[in-house]
KEVO-713335 format. One line per 8 residues: number of its first residue (from 1); their letters; for each residue x, y, z of C-alpha. Coordinates in steps of 0.05 Angstrom, whole numbers, plus 5000, padded with zeros to 4 digits. Example, Ala and Ser with C-alpha at 12.3 -4.5 7.8 and 13.67 -1.06 7.14 Angstrom:
BEGIN
1	as	5246,4910,5156; 5273,4979,5143 .
END
This chain:
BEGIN
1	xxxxxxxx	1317,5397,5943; 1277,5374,5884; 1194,5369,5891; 1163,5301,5890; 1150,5270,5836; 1059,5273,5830; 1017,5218,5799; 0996,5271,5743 .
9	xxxxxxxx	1068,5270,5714; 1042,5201,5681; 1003,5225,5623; 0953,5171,5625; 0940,5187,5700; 0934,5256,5690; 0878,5238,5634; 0839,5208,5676 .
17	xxxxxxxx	0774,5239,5707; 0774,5263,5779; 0726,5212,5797; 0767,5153,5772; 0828,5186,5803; 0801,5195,5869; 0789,5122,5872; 0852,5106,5852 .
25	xxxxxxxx	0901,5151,5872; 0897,5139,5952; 0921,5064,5932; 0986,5092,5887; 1060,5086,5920; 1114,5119,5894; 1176,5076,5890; 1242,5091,5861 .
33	xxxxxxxx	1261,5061,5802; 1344,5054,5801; 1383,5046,5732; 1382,4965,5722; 1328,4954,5768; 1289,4896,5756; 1209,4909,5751; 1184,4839,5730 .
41	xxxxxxxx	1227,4775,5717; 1212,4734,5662; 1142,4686,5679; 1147,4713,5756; 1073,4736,5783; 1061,4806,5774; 1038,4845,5830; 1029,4912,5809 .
49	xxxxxxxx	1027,4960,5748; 1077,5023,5754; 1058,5088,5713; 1138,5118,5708; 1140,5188,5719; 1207,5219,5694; 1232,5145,5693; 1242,5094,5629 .
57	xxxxxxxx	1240,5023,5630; 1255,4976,5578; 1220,4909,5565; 1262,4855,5534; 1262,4787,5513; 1320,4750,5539; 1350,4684,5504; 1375,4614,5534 .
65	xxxxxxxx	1445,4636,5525; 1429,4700,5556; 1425,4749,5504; 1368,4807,5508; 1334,4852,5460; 1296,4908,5483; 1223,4906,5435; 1194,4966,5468 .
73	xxxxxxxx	1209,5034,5517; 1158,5058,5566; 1169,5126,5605; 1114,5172,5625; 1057,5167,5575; 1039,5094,5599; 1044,5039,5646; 1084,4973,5645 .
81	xxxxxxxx	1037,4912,5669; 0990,4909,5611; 0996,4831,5617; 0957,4834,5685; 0892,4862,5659; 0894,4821,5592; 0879,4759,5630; 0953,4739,5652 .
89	xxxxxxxx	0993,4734,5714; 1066,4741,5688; 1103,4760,5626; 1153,4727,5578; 1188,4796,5581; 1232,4825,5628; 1227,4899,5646; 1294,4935,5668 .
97	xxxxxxxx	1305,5008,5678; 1338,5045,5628; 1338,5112,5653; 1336,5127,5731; 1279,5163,5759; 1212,5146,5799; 1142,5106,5785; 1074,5107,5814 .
105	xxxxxxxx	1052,5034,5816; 0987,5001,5835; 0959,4939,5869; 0940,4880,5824; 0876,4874,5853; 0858,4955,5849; 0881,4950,5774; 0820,4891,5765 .
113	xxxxxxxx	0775,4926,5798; 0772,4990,5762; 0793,4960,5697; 0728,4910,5708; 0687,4967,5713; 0686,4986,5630; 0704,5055,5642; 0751,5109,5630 .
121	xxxxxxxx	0809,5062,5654; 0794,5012,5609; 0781,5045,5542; 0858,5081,5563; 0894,5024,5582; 0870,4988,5514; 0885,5052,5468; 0953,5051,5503 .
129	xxxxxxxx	0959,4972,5496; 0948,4982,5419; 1000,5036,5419; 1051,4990,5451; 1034,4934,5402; 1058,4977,5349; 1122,5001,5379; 1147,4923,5394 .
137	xxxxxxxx	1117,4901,5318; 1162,4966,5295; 1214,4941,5333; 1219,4878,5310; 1217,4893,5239; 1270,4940,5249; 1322,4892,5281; 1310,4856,5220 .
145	xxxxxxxx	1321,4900,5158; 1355,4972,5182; 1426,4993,5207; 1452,4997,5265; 1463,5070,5261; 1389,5080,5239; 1364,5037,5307; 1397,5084,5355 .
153	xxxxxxxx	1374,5142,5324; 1303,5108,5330; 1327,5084,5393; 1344,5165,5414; 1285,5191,5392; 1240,5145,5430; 1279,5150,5491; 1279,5226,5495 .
161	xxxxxxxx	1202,5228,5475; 1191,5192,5544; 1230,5237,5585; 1211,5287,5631; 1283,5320,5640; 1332,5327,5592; 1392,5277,5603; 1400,5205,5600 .
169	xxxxxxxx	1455,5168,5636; 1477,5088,5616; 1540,5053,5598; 1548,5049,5526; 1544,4973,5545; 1489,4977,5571; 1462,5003,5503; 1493,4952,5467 .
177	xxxxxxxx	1449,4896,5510; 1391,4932,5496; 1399,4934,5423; 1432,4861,5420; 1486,4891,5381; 1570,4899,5397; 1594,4950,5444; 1631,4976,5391 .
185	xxxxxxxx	1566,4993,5340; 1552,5030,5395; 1612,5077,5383; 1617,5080,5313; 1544,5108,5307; 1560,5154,5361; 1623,5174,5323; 1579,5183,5263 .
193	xxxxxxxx	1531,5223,5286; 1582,5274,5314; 1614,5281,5252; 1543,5299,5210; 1535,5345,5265; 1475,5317,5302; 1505,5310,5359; 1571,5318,5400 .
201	xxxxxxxx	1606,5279,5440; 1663,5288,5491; 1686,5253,5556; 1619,5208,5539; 1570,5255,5537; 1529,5250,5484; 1487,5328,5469; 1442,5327,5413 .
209	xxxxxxxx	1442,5394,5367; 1407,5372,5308; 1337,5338,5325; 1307,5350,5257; 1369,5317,5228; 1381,5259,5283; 1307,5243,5252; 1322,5240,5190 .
217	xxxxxxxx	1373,5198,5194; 1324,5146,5230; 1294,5094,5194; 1212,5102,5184; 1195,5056,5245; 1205,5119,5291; 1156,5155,5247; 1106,5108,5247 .
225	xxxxxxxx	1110,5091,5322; 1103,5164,5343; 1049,5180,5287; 1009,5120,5317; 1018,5138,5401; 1002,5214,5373; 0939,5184,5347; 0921,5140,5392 .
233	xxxxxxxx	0938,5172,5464; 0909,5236,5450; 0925,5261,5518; 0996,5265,5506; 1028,5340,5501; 1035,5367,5445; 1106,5362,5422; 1135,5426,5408 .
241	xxxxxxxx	1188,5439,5343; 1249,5459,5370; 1288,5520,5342; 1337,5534,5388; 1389,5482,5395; 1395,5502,5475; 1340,5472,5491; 1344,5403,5462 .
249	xxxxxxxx	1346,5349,5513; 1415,5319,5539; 1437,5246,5536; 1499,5229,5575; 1528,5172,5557; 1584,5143,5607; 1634,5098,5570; 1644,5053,5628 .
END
């Protein structure tokens, strides 16, 4: 039977000083966060802010006829809720889970309260607000003037930087919505990548062998989002240069 997940597997939790997490922590639940599960609706209140733990969730914009973009990934070096303590109530977003796992999430009210107090919380939550800024302005220049194969790479890289395990699980689909591209983009970059060698792929399982290479073959946006969280969040890990092609983090990718 697997541990509990702990409020300190959220690196901006764990940053924080004992005394700010001692008024916080008795107040954080720890609710499961199911693949597709909805976090906040599009201009619904919001009610709480969730730090993810070994969970991503993507935000996305969604059109009229019902089409979505994902402009941003959040997994556990952040929070999702920034809207609530920069003055709104609600979001034009949507935020939907990308990759299964768990969240600690936090009372509106105990979110204004500490943030209010111009401390530790605040300068964090701002540094990490900035950070996200970057990722969706990234983004959005990205869906504009690079491949498709160059945004999943990005997309790859920025999924598995947020991940506390090493596999990912989603419908190629799935992907596709996120992206706003066809299913079948999907499968031709995955197609392509296995035949450079960056990855394989069998029975939809998707293992990556080449990191070095699978970033390369990403466009600069990933570069300059991570160079900017790395400077920014200076609490995160260190990311270590992997070597050994063992132990490079799984995705699995279901084709159904």
């Amino acid at each position: 039977m697997s541990a509990e997940p702990q409020p300190q597997q959220n690196h901006l939790l764990a940053a924080l000083s004992p005394d700010v997490q001692g008024r916080l922590f008795p107040y954080l639940e720890l609710v499961r966060l199911p693949l597709r599960a909805l976090l906040y609706e599009s201009l619904h209140p919001m009610r709480h802010v969730y730090f993810p733990t070994d969970s991503i969730v993507s935000l996305q914009y969604v059109m009229e006829n019902g089409a979505s973009t994902a402009i941003s990934v959040v997994g556990n070096e952040g929070l999702l809720g920034i809207t609530l303590f920069m003055g709104g109530e609600s979001s034009p977003s949507r935020s939907l889970v990308q990759s299964a796992g768990y969240a600690y999430r936090l009372p509106r009210p105990r979110v204004k309260e500490e943030f209010n107090r111009h401390g530790q919380l605040l300068l964090l939550m701002l540094r990490y607000t900035q950070a996200l800024i970057t990722q969706i302005s990234q983004t959005a220049v990205c869906n504009r003037h690079h491949s498709i194969d160059e945004q999943i790479c990005r997309w790859l890289l920025l999924s598995m930087d947020r991940l506390s395990h090493s596999h990912l699980t989603m419908t190629q689909e799935f992907i596709s919505n996120m992206l706003g591209v066809r299913r079948e983009s999907v499968t031709q970059a995955a197609l392509k990548l296995q035949q450079l060698g960056v990855i394989s792929y069998s029975r939809g399982l998707i293992k990556v062998l080449d990191r070095p290479k699978l970033e390369t073959l990403s466009c600069e946006c990933y570069g300059v989002v991570k160079k900017e969280t790395d400077l920014l969040l200076h609490y995160l890990p260190q990311r270590q240069v992997i070597t050994n092609i063992d132990s490079i983090p799984t995705a699995t990718l279901r084709t159904s």
